[in-house]
Backbone as a ProteinNet text record, in pm:
[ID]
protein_1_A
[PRIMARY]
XXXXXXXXXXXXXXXXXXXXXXXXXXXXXXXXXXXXXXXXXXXXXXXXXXXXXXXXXXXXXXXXXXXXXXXXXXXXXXXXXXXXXXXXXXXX
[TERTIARY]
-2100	-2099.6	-1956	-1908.1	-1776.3	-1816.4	-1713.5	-1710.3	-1565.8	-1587.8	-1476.1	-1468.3	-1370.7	-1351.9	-1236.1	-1306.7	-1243.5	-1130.7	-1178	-1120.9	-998.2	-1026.6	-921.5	-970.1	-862.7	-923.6	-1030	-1135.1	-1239.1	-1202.5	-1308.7	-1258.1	-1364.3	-1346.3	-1458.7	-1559.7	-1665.7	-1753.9	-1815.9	-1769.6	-1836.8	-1998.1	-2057.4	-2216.6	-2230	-2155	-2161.1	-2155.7	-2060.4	-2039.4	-2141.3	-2191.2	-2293.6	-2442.9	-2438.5	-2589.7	-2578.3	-2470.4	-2455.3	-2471.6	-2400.4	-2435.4	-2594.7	-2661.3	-2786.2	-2876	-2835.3	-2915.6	-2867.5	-2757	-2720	-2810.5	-2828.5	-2910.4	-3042.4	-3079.9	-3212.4	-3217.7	-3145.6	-3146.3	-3143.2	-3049.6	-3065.3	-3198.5	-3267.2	-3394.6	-3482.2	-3506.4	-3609.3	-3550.2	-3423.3	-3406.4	-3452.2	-3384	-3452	-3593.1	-3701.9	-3841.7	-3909.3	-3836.7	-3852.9	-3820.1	-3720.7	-3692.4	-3774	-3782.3	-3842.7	-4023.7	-4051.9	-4196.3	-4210.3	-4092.2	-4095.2	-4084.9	-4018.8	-4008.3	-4139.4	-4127.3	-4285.9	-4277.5	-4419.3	-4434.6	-4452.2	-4341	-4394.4	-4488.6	-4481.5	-4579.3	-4619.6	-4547.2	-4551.1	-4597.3	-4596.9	-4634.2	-4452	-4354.8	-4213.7	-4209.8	-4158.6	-4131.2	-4009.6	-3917.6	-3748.1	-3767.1	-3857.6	-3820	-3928.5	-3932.5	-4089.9	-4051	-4133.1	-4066.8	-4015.6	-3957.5	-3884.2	-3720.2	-3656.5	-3517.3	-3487	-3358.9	-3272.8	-3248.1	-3262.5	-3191.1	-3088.6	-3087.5	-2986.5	-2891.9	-2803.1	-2804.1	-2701.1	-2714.3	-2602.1	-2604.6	-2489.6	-2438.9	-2384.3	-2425	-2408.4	-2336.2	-2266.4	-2132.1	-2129.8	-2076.2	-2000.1	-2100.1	-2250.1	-2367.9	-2428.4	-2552.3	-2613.6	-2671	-2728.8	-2790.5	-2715.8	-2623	-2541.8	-2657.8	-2640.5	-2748.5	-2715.9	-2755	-2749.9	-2879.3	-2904.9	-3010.4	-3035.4	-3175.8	-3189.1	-3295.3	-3282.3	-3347.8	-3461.1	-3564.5	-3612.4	-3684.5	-3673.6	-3721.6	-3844.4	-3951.5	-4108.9	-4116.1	-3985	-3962.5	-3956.1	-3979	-3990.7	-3825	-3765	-3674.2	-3707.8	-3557.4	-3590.1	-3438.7	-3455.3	-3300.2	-3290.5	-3132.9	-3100.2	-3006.3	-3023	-2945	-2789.3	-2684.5	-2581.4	-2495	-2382.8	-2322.7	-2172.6	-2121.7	-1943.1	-1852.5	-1815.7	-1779.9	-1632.3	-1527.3	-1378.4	-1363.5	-1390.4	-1347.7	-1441.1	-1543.9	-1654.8	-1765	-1875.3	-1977.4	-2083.7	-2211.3	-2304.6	-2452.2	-2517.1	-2635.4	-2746.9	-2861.3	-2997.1	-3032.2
7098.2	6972.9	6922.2	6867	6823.6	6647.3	6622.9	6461.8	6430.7	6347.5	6323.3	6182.6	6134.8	6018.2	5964.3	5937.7	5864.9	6016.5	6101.3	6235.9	6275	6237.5	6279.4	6431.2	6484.5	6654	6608.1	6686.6	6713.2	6729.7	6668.8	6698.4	6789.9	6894.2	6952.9	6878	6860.9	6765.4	6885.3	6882.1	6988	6962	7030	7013.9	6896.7	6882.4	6758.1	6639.9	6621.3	6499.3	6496.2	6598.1	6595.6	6575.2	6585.5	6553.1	6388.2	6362.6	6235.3	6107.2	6190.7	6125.8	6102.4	6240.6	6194	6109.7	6146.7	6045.9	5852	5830.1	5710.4	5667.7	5755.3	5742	5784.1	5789.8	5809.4	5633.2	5597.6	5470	5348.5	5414.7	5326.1	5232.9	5390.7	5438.4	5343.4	5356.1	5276	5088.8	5072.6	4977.2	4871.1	4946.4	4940.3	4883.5	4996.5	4953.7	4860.2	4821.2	4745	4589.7	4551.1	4454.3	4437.1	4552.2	4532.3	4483.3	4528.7	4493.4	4347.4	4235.7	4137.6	4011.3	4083.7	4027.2	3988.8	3860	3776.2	3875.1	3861.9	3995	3815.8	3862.9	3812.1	3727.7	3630.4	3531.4	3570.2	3566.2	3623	3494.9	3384.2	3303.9	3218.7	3263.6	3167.5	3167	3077.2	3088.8	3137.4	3182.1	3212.1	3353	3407.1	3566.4	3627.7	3681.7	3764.4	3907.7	4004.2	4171.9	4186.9	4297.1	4380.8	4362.2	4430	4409.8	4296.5	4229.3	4145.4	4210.4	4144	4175.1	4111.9	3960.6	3936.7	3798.5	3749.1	3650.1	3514.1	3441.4	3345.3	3166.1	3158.5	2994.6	2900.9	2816.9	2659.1	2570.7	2537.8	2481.4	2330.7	2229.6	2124.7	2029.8	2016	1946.3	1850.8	1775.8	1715.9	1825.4	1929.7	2070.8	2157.3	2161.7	2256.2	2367.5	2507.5	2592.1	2725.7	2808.7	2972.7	3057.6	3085.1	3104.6	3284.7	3345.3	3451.6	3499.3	3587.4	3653	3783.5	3800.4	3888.3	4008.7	4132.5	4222.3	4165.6	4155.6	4076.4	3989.8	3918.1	3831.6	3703.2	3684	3535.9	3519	3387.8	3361.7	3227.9	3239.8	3161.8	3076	2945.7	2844.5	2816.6	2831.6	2793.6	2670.8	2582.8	2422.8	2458.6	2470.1	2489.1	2315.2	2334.8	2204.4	2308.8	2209.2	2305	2176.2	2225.3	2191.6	2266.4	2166.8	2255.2	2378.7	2373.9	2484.7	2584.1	2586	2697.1	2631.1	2742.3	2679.6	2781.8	2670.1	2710.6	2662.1	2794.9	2826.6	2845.9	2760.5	2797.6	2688.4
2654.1	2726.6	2734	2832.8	2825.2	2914.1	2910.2	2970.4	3059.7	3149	3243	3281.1	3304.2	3351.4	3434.7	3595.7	3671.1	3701.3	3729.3	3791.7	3720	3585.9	3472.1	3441.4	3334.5	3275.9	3223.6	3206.3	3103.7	2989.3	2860.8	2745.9	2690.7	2597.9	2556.3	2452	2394.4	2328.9	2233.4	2107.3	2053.3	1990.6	1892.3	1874.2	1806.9	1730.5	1615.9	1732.8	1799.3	1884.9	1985.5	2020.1	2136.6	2068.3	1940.8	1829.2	1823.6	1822.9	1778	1919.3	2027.8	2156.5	2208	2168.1	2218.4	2103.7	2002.1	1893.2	1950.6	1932.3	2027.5	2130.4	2223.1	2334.1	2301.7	2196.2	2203.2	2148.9	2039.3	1969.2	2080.3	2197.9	2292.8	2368.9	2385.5	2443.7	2375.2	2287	2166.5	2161.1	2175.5	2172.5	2337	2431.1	2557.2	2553.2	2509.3	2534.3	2402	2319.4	2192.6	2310.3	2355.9	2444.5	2551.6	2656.1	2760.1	2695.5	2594	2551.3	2489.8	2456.5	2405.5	2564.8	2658.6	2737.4	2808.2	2903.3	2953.4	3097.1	3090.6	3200	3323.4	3460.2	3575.3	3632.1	3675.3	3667.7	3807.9	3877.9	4056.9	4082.5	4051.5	4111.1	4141.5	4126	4139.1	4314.7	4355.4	4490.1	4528.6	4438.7	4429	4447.4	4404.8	4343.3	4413.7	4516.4	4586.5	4541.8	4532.9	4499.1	4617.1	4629.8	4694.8	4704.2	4787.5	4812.4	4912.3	4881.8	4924.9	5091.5	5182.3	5379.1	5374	5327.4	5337.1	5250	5242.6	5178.3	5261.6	5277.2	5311.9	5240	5284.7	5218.2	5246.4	5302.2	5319.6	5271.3	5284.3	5190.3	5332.4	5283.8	5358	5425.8	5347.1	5432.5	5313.9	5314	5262.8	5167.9	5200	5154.5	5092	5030	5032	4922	5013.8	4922.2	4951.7	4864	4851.2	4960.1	5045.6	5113.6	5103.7	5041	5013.3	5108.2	5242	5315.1	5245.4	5223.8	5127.4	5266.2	5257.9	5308.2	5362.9	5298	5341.9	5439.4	5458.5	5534.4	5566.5	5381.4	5304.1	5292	5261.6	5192.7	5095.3	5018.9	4913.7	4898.3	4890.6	4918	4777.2	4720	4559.4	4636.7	4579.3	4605.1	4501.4	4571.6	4462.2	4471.6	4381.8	4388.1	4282.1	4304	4323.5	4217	4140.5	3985.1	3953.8	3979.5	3973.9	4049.2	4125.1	4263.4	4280.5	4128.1	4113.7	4186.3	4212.7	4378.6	4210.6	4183.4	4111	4162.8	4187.6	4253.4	4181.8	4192.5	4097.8	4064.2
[MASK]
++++++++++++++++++++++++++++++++++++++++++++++++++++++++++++++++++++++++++++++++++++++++++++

């Protein structure tokens, strides 16, 4: 096994280091689904968040409204009301 980065040489990874990489990633693995199983499963009832992918997104700045506007594939969207705090613009 060797490893590369960002179109640098390869380095070689001998057995010891490559035992130890996948044990890591197995620890990962377990830690992963230890979390993902504590987490609240989806209410599907939010009006912000419908499944699928994002079409499109745009933003409103300089109105009574000022808001984050999220176009959703399905064909729903969903408006985050932002307000702008030292030059930063915060949405949600």
């Amino acid at each position: 096994m060797t490893f590369s980065a960002c179109g640098s040489k390869t380095v070689p990874v001998n057995k010891t280091q490559h035992e130890t990489i996948t044990r890591l990633e197995q620890r990962i693995e377990k830690l992963e689904r230890q979390v993902e199983e504590k987490l609240p499963t989806p209410s599907g009832t939010s009006s912000k968040v419908p499944a699928g992918p994002i079409s499109s997104i745009t933003m409103r700045t300089g109105t009574a409204d000022d808001r984050l506007r999220i176009y959703w594939a399905d064909g729903t969207r969903s408006d985050l009301p932002c307000t702008r705090e030292q030059n930063t613009w915060a949405c949600g």
